[in-house]
C-alpha positions as CSV (number, residue, x, y, z in Angstrom):
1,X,-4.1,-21.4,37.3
2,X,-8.0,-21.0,36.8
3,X,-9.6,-23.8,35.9
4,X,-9.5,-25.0,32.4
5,X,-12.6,-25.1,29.9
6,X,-14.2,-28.2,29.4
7,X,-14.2,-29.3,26.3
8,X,-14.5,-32.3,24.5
9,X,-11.8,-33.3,21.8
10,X,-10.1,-30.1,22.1
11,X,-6.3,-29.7,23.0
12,X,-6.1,-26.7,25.1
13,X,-2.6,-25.2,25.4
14,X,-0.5,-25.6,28.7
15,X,-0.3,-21.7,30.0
16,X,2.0,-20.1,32.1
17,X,-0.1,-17.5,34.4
18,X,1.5,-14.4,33.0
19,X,0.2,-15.2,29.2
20,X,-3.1,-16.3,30.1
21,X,-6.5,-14.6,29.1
22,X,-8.9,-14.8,31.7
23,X,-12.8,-14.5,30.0
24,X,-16.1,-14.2,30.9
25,X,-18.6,-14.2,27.6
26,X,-22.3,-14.0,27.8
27,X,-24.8,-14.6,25.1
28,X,-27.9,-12.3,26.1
29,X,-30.4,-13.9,23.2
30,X,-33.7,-12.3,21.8
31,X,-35.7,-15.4,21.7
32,X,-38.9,-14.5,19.4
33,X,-40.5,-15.5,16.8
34,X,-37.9,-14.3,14.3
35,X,-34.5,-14.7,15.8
36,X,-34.5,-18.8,14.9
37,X,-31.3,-19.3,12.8
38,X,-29.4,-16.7,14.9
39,X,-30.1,-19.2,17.7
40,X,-29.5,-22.4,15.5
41,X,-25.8,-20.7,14.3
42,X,-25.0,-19.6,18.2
43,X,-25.8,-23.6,19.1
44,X,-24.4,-24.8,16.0
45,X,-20.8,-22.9,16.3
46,X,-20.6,-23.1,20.2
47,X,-17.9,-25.7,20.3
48,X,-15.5,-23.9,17.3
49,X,-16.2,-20.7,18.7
50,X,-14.6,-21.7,22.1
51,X,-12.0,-23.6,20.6
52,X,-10.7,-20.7,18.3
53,X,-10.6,-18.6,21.2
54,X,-8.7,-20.8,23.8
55,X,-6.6,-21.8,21.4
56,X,-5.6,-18.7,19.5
57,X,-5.9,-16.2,22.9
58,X,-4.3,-19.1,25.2
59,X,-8.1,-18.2,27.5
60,X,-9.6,-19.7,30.0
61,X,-13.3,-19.1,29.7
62,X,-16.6,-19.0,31.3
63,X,-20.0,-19.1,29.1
64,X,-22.9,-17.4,30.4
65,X,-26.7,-17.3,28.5
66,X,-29.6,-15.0,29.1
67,X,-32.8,-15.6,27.0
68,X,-35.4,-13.0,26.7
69,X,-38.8,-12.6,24.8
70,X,-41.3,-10.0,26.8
71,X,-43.6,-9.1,29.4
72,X,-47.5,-10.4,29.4
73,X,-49.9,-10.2,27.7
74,X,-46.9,-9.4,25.0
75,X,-45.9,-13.3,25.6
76,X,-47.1,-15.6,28.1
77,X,-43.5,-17.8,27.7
78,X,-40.9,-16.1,29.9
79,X,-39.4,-12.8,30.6
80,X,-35.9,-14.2,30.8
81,X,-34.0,-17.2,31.6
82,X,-30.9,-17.1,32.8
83,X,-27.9,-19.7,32.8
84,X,-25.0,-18.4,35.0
85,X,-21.4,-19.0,34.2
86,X,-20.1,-22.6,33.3
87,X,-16.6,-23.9,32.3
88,X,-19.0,-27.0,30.4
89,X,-19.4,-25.8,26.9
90,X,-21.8,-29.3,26.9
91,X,-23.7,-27.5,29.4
92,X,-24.2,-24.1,27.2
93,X,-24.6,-25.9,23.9
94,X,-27.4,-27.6,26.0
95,X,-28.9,-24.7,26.8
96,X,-28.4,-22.9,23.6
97,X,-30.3,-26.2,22.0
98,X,-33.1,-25.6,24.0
99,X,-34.1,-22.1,23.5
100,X,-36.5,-21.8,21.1
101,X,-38.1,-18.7,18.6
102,X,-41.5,-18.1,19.2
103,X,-43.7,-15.0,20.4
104,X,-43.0,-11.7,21.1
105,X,-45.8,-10.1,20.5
106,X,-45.1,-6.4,20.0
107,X,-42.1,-4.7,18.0
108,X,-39.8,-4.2,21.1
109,X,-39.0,-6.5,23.9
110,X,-37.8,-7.6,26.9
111,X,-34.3,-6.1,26.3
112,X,-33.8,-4.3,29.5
113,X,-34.7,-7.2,31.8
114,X,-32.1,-9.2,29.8
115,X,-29.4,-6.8,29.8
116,X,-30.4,-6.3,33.9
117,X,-29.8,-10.1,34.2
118,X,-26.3,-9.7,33.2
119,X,-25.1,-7.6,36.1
120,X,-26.2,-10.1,38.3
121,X,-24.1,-13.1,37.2
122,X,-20.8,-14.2,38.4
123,X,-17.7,-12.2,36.9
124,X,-14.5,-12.9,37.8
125,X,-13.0,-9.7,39.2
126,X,-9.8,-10.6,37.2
127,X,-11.4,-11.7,33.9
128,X,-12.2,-10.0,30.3
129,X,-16.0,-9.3,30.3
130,X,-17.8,-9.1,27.2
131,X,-21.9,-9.4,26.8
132,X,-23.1,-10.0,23.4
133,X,-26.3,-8.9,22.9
134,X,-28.0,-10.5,19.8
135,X,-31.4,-8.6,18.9
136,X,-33.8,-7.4,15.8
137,X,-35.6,-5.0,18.3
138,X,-35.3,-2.4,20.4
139,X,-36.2,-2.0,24.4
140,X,-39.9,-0.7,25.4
141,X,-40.2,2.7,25.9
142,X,-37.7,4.4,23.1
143,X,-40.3,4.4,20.1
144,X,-44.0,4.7,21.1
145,X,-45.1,3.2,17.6
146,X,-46.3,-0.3,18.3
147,X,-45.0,-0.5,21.6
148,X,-47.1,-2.3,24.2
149,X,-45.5,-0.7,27.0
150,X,-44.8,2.8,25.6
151,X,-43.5,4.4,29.3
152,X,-40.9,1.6,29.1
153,X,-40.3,-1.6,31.2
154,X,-43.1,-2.9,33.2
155,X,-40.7,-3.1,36.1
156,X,-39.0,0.0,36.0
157,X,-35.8,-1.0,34.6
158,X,-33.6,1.6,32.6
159,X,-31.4,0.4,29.8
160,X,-29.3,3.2,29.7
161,X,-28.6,3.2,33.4
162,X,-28.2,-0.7,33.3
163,X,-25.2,-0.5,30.4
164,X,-23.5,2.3,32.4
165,X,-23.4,0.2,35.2
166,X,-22.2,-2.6,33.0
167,X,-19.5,-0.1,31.8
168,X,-18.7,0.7,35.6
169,X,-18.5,-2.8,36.0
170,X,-15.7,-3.2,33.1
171,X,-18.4,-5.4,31.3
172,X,-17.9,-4.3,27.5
173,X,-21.5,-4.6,25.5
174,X,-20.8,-5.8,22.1
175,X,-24.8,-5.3,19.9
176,X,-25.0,-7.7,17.0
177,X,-27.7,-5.9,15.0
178,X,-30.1,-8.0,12.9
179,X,-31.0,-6.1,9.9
180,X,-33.1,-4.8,8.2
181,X,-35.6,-5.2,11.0
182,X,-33.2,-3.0,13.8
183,X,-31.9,-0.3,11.2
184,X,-34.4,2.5,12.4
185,X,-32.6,1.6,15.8
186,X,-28.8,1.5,14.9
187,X,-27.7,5.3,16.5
188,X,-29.6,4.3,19.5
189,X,-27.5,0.5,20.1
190,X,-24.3,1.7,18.5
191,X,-24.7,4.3,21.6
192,X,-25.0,1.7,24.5
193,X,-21.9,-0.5,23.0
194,X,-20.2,3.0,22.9
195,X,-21.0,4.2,26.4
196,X,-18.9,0.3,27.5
197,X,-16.5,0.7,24.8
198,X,-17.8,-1.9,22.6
199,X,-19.5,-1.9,19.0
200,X,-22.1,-2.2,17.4
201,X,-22.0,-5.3,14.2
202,X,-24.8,-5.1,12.2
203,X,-25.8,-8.3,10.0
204,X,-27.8,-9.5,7.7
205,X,-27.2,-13.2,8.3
206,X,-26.9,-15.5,11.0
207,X,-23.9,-17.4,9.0
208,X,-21.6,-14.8,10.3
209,X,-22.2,-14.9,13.9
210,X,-19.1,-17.3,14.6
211,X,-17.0,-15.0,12.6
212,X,-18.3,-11.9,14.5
213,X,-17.9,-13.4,18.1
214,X,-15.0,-14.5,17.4
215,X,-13.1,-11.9,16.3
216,X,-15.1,-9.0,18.9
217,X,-14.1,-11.2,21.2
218,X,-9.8,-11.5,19.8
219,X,-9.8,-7.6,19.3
220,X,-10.9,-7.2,23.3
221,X,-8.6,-9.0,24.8
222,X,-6.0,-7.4,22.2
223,X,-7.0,-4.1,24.0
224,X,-7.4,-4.9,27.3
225,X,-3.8,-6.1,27.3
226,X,-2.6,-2.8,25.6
227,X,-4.8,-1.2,28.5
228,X,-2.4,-3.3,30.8
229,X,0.6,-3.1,29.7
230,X,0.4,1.0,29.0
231,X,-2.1,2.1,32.1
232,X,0.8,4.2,33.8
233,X,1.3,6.0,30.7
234,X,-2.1,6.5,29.8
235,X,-3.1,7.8,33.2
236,X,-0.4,9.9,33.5
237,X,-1.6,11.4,29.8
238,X,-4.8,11.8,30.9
239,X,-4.6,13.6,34.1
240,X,-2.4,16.1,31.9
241,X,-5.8,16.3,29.3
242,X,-8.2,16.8,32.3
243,X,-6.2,19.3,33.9
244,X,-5.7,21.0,30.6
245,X,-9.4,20.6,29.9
246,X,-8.9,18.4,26.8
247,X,-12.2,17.2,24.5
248,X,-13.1,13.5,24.6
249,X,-11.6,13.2,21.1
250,X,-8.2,15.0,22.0
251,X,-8.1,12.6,25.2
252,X,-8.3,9.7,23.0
253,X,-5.6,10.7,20.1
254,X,-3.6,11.2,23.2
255,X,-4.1,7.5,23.9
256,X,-3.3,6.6,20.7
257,X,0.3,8.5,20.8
258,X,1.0,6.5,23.9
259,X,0.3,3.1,22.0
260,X,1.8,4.6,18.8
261,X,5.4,6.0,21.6
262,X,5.6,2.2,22.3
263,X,5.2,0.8,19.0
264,X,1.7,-1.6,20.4
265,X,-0.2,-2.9,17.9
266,X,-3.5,-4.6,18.1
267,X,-5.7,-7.1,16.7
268,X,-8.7,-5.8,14.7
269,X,-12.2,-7.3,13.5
270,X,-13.2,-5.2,10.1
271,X,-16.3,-3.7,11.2
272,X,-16.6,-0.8,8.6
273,X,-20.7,-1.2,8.5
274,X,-20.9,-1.0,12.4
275,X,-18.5,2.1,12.7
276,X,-20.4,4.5,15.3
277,X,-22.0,7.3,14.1
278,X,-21.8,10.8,15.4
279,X,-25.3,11.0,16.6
280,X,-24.3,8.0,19.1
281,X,-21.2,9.2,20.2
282,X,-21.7,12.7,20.4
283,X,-25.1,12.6,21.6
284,X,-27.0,9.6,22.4
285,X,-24.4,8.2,24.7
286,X,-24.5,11.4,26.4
287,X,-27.7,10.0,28.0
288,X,-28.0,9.9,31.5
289,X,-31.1,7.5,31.3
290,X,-34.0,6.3,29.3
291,X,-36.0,9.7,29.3
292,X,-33.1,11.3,28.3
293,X,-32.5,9.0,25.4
294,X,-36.2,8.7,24.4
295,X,-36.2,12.5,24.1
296,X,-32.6,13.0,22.2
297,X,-33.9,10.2,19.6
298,X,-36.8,11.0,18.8
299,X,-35.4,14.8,17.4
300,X,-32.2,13.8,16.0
301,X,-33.1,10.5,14.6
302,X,-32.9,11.1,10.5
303,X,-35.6,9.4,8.3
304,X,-34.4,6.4,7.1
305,X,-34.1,6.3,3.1
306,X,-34.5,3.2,1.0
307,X,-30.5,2.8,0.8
308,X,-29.9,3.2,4.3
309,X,-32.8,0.9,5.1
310,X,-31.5,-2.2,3.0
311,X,-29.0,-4.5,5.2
312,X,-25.6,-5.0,4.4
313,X,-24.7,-7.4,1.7
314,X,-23.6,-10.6,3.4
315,X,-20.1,-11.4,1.6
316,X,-17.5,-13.8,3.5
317,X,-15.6,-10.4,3.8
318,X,-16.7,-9.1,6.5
319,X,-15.5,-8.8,9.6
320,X,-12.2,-10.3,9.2
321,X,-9.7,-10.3,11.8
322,X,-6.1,-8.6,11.4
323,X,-3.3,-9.0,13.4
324,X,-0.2,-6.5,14.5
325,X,-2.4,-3.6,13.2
326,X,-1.6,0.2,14.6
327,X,-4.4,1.2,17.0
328,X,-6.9,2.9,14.9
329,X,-8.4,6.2,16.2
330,X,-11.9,4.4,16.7
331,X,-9.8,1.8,18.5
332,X,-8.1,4.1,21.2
333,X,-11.9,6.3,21.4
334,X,-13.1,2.8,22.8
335,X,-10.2,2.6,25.1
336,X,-11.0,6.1,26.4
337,X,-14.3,5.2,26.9
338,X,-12.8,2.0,28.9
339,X,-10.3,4.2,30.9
340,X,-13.1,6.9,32.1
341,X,-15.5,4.1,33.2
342,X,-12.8,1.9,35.4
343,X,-11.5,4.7,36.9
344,X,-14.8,5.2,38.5
């Protein structure tokens, strides 16, 4: 059996190696100026984050953290930080406690370098691999309006590229969204969670991060053991849809028949605010690569009206998690999305 989780004060369940969740979670953090109590929740609720999910998923689990603020003369800080994967949660909390918001300098930032960081920590071939990527802001080089670097990163790195080689990688990009500042910005990071079979959350406080993580995190290792348990079926299904040149959205109701034929159910977070628009999953995933995106956004993006600009409300509500759920359509699209990437 992996090794267990370190944890202080917390009874982790004896597990028998055929019920056990094998996890890999990294935090990729905006650290500016305005993300402060997003990072004082993520350190706050680090300990009853991991305990809900060992204890409730029966996981073993590794914690990773990226920081990242932006390029100079943007901010003269850091680009990123990174903190590889650790079975300590003393050792994350300790890092989450010492990241810091402060600068930034323009509207977007250093997202690409952090997501880039990601690909280059240690996964566990065998594990459940989930980024969560917690940001007000988008990447350089998508909107040139008060972007410092308006051709994009200073180094060259391409976020669209980077999350479909996450997604070939079976890492699963979940965006929490803070709003109202990333609203204008929504189609285009409801696209990259999309492209790995994630989602996007949106939020309008940092008092629901726990909730969120938690239950993103319950509802992916609900589906990657459906993935498991029906991946005969499901490829057999879909070599019939390809060689019967089937649309993405017929390939994935075919999915869901399979779950539905074996009577799987699933776990589900309520994410009705964050549900992917067409624009993202018709279009802006479609993107090969930054260019592509920059050019798709900046014709189909919609101007933003005074309702759709004001954040969700921020009820206790939200994104609760239900159990023994039928796969919902949106559920077995994701799974598609999973499927095409891994067999890659």
């Amino acid at each position: 059996m992996a090794a267990a989780l370190k944890m202080d004060k917390v009874d982790r369940p004896q597990l028998a190696q055929h019920d056990s969740s094998i996890l890999d979670l990294v935090f990729v953090m905006d650290c500016t100026g305005s993300m402060g109590s997003y990072i004082a929740s993520a350190t706050s609720n680090i300990r009853d984050i991991v305990q809900e999910i060992v204890i409730s998923e029966k996981s073993d689990i590794h914690l990773a953290l990226v920081e990242y603020r932006d390029h100079p003369p943007q901010d003269a800080t850091f680009v990123t930080r990174v903190h590889d994967f650790t079975v300590r949660v003393n050792e994350m909390k300790g890092w989450l406690d010492q990241c810091q918001a402060q600068g930034g300098g323009d509207g977007p930032e250093a997202v690409a370098d952090g997501l880039h960081d990601v690909l280059k920590l240690s996964w566990r071939a065998t594990s459940t691999k989930i980024c969560v990527l917690i940001s007000d802001a988008p990447p350089h080089g998508l909107d040139p309006s008060g972007d410092g670097f308006p051709n994009g990163c200073p180094l060259g790195l391409d976020p669209i590229e980077i999350v479909r080689e996450m997604a070939e990688k079976h890492i699963t990009l979940y965006v929490v969204g803070v709003e109202p500042p990333i609203v204008p910005y929504r189609d285009f990071f409801m696209s990259l969670a999309y492209i790995t079979g994630g989602q996007y959350v949106p939020m309008a406080t940092s008092k629901l991060l726990a909730k969120v993580i938690i239950g993103g995190v319950r509802e992916e290792i609900s589906l990657d053991r459906l993935m498991q348990e029906a991946q005969e079926d499901i490829d057999r299904e879909m070599a019939k849809a390809e060689a019967e040149g089937a649309s993405e959205k017929e390939k994935a109701s075919r999915i869901n028949r399979v779950f539905a034929s074996k009577n799987m159910r699933s776990k589900q977070m309520q994410n009705v605010y964050g549900t992917a628009s067409a624009v993202a999953t018709e279009s802006l995933s479609k993107c090969m690569n930054m260019s592509e995106m920059k050019s798709k956004f900046s014709s189909e993006r919609a101007p933003i009206s005074t309702a759709a600009a004001a954040p969700m409300a921020s009820t206790d509500d939200h994104y609760e998690l239900v159990e023994d759920e039928a796969v919902t359509e949106d559920q077995a699209a994701r799974v598609y999305q999973k499927w095409s990437n891994r067999k890659r």
